[in-house]
ZATORZA-502020 format. One record per residue (C-alpha): residue number from 1; residue in three letters; x, y, z. Coordinates in nm, 2 decimals. Layout:
# ZATORZA-502020
{NUM 'ALA' {X Y Z}}
...
***
This chain:
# ZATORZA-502020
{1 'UNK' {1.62 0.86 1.21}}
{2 'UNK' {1.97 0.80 0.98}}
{3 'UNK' {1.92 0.61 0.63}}
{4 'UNK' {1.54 0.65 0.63}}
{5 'UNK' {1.37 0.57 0.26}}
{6 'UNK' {1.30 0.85 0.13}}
{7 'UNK' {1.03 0.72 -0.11}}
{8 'UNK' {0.79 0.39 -0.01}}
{9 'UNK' {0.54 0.24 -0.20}}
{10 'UNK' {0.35 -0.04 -0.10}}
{11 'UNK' {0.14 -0.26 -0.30}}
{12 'UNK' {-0.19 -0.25 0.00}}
{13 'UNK' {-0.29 -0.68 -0.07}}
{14 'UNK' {-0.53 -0.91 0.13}}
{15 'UNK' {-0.78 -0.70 0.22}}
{16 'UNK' {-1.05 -0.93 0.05}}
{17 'UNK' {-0.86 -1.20 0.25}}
{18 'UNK' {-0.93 -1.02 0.54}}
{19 'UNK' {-1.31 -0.98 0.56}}
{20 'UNK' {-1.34 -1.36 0.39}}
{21 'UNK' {-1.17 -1.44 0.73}}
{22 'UNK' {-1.49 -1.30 0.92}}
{23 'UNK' {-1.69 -1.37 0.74}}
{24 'UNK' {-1.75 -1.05 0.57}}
{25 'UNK' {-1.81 -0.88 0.18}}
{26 'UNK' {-1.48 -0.79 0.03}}
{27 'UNK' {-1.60 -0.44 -0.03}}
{28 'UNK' {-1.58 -0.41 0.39}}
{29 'UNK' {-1.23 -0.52 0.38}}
{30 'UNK' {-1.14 -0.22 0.14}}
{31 'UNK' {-1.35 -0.04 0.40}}
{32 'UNK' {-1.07 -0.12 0.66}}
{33 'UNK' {-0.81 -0.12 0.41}}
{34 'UNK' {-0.88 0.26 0.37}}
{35 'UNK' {-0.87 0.34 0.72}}
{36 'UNK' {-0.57 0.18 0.73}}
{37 'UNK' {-0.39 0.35 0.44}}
{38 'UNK' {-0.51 0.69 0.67}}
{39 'UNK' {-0.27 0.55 0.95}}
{40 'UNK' {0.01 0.47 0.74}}
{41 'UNK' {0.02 0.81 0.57}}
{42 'UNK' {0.02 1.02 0.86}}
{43 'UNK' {0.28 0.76 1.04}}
{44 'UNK' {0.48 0.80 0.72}}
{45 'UNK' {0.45 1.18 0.74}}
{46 'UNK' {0.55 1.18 1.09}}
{47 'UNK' {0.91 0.97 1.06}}
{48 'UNK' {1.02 1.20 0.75}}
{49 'UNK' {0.92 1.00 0.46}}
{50 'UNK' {0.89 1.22 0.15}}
{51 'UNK' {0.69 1.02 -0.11}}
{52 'UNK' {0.44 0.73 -0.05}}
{53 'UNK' {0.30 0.59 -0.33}}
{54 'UNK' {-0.01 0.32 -0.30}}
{55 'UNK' {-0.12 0.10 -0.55}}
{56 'UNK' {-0.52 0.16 -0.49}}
{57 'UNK' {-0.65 0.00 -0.80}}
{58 'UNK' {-0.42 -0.18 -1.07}}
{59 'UNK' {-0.54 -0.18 -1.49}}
{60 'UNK' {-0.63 -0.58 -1.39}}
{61 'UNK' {-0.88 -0.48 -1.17}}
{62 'UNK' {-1.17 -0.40 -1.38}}
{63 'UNK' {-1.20 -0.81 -1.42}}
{64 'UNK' {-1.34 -0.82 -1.06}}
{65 'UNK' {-1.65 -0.88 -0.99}}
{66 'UNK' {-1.87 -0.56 -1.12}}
{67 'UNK' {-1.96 -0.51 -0.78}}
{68 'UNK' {-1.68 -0.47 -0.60}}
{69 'UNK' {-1.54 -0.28 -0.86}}
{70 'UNK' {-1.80 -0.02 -0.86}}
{71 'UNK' {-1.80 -0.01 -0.50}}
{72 'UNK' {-1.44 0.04 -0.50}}
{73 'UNK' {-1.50 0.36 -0.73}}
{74 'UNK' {-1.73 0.49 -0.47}}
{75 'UNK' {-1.56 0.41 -0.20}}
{76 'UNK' {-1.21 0.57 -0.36}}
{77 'UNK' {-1.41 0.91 -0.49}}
{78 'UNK' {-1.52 0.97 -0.10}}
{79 'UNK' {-1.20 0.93 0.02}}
{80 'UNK' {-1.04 1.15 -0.24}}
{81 'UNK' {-1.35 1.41 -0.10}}
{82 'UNK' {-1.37 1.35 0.27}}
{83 'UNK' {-0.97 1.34 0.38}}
{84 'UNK' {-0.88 1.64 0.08}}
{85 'UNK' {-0.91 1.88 0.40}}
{86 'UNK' {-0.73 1.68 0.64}}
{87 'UNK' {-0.43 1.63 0.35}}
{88 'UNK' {-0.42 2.00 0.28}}
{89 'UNK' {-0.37 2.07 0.66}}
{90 'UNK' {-0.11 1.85 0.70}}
{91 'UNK' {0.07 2.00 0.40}}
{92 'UNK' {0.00 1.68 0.19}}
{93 'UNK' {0.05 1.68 -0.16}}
{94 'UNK' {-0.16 1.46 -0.35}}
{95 'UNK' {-0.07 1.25 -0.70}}
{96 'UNK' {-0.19 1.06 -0.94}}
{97 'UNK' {-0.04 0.76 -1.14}}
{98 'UNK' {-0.21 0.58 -1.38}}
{99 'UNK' {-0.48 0.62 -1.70}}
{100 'UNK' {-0.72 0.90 -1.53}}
{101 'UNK' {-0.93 0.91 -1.84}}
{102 'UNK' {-1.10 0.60 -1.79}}
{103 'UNK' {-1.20 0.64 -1.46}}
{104 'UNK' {-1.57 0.73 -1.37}}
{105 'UNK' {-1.59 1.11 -1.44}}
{106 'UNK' {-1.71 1.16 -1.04}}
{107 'UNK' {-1.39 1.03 -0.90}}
{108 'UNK' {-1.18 1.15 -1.18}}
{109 'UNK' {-1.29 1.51 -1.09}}
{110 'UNK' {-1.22 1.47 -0.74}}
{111 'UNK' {-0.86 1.34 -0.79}}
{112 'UNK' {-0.80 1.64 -0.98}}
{113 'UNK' {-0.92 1.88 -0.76}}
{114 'UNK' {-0.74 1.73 -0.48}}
{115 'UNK' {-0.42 1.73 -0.70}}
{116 'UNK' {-0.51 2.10 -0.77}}
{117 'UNK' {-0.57 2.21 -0.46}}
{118 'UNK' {-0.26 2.05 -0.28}}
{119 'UNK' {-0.01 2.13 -0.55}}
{120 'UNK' {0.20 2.35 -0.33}}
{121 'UNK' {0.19 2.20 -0.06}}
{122 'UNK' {0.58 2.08 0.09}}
{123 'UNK' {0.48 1.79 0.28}}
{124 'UNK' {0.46 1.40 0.22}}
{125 'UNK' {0.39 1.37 -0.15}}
{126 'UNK' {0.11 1.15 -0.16}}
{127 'UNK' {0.04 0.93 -0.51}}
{128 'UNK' {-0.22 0.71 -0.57}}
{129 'UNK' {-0.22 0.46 -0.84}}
{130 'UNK' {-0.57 0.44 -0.97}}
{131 'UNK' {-0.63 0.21 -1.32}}
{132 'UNK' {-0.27 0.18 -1.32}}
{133 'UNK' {-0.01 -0.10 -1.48}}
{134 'UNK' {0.37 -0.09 -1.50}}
{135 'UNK' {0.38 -0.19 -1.90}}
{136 'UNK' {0.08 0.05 -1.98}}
{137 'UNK' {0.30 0.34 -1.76}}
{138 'UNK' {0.62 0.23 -2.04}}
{139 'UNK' {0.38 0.25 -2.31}}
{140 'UNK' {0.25 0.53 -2.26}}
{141 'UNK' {0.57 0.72 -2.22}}
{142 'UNK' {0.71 0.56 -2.53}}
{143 'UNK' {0.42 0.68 -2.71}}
{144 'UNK' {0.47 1.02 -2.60}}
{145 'UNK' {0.87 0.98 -2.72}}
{146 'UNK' {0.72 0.92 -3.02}}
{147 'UNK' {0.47 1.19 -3.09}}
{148 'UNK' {0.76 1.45 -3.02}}
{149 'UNK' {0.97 1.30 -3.28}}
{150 'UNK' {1.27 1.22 -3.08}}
{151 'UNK' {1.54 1.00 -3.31}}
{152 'UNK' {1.56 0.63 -3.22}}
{153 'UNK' {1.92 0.68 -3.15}}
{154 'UNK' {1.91 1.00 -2.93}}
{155 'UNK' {1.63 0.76 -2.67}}
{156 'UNK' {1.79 0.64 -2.35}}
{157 'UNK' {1.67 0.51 -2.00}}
{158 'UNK' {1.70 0.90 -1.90}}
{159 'UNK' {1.43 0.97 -2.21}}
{160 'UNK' {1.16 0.69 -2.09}}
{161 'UNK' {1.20 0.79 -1.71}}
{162 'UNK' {1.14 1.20 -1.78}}
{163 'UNK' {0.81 1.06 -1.97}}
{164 'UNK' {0.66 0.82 -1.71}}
{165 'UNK' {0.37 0.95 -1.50}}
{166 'UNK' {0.58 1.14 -1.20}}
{167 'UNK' {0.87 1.20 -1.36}}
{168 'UNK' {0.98 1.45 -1.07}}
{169 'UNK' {0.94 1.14 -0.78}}
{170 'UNK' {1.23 0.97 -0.71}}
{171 'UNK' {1.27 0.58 -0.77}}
{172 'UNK' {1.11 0.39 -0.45}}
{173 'UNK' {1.36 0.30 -0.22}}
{174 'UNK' {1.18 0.05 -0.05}}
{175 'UNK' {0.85 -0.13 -0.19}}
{176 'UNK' {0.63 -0.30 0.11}}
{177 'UNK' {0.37 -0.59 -0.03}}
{178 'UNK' {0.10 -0.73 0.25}}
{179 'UNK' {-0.03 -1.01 0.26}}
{180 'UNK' {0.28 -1.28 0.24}}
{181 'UNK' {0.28 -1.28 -0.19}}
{182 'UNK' {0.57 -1.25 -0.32}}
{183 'UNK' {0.53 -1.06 -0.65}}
{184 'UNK' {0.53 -0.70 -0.80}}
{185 'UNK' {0.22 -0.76 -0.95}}
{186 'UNK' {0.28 -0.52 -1.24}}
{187 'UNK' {0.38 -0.21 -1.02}}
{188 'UNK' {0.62 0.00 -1.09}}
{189 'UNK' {0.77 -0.20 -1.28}}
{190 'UNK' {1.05 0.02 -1.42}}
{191 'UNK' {1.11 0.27 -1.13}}
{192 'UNK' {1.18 -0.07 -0.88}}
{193 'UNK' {1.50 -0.19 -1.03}}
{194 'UNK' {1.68 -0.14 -0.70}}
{195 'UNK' {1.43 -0.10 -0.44}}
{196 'UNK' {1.39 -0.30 -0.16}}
{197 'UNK' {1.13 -0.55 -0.13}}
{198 'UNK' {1.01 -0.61 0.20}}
{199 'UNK' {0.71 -0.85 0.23}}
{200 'UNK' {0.48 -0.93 0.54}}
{201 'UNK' {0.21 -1.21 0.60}}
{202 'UNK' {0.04 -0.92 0.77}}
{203 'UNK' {-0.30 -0.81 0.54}}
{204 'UNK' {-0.33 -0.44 0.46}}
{205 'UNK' {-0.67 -0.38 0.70}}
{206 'UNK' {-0.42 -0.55 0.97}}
{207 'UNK' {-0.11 -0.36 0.89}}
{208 'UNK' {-0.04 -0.07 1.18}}
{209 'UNK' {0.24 0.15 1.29}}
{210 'UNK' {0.44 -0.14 1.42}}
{211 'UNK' {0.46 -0.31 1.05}}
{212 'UNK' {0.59 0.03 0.94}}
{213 'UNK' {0.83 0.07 1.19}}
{214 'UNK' {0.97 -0.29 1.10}}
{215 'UNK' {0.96 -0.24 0.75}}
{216 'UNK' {1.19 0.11 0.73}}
{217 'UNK' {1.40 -0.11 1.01}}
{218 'UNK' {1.43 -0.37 0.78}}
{219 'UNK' {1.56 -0.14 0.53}}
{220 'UNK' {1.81 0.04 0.72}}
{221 'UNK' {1.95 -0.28 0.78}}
{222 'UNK' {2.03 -0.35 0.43}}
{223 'UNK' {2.35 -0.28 0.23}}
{224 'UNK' {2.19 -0.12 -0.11}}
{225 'UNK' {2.43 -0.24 -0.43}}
{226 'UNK' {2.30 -0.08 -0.72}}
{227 'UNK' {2.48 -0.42 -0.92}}
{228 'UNK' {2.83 -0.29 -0.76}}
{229 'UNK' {3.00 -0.47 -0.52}}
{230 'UNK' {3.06 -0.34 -0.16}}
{231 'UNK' {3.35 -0.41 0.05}}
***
């Protein structure tokens, strides 16, 4: 497939929406939103893509009910457990993006051993934003500018984007939002400059192989600019 993104992330919204539709608990819409995300990273896998990146759980998220937020840990620390196997078969690589630290210590130690164990691997480099925000991603790197002493005049764009989380991943080339809003909602907020947004009514637990398909079509259709002007 010609002009395929080479890095997608996709902001995985509605799934509360979802079960509120049946008439479910939200926590069993992230139930389906998980199976979901399974589908869409082997169907990523399988076209060529070479980084996914989700947004699983943003920094806002904590101000959800305490509930579903704890069920949410649970449910992401059994994930991280149960498909580590499957992911190292398939020559997955997993990632992290976000503060780590503040996670419960259960789930934090199975992200780390998954990252750990899959570091090698040559696959589909898979991240998952966990307790992450866009500003706290720019903070952090500027902080880290400034405990190595490097001169106000000497920083550029080049020095903040070798100290966000991944500096190694490329810029997204296409961002996919469910769920029909039409907002970053605080992701990726400096490595989106120029990626293409592509937004769908669809809700994540409903999104399939189909919605991928027309979302890299989408893309390919597209004339990227980068603020120049093409002929």
């Amino acid at each position: 497939m010609e002009n395929l993104p080479a890095h997608v992330a996709v902001i995985m919204d509605g799934n509360g929406r979802w079960a509120r539709k049946k008439g479910l608990q939200r926590l069993l819409g992230h139930r389906e939103g998980y199976k979901t995300l399974r589908g869409v990273l082997l169907d990523a896998s399988e076209l060529g893509i070479r980084y996914l990146t989700v947004y699983a759980f943003s920094a806002e998220n904590w101000r959800r009910p305490k509930e579903e937020v704890d069920g949410l840990m649970v449910l992401i620390e059994r994930a991280a457990k149960d498909e580590l196997r499957t992911m190292h078969q398939n020559n997955v690589r997993v990632q992290v993006a976000g503060r780590i630290d503040e996670v419960p210590e259960g789930l934090r130690k199975a992200l780390e051993h998954g990252i750990e164990t899959t570091k090698d691997n040559t696959g589909i480099t898979f991240t998952l934003a966990i307790n992450y925000g866009g500003r706290a991603e720019i903070v952090d790197a500027i902080k880290e500018i400034v405990a190595q002493g490097v001169p106000a005049g000497q920083i550029t764009e080049e020095t903040v984007a070798a100290h966000l989380y991944n500096p190694e991943t490329p810029e997204p080339d296409l961002m996919i939002r469910t769920a029909g809003e039409m907002r970053w909602s605080n992701f990726l907020i400096w490595q989106s400059a120029y990626c293409e947004l592509f937004v769908t009514d669809t809700t994540w637990p409903e999104f399939g192989s189909k919605d991928l398909l027309s979302a890299v079509h989408t893309y390919q259709s597209r004339t990227r600019k980068f603020g120049a002007v093409v002929e």
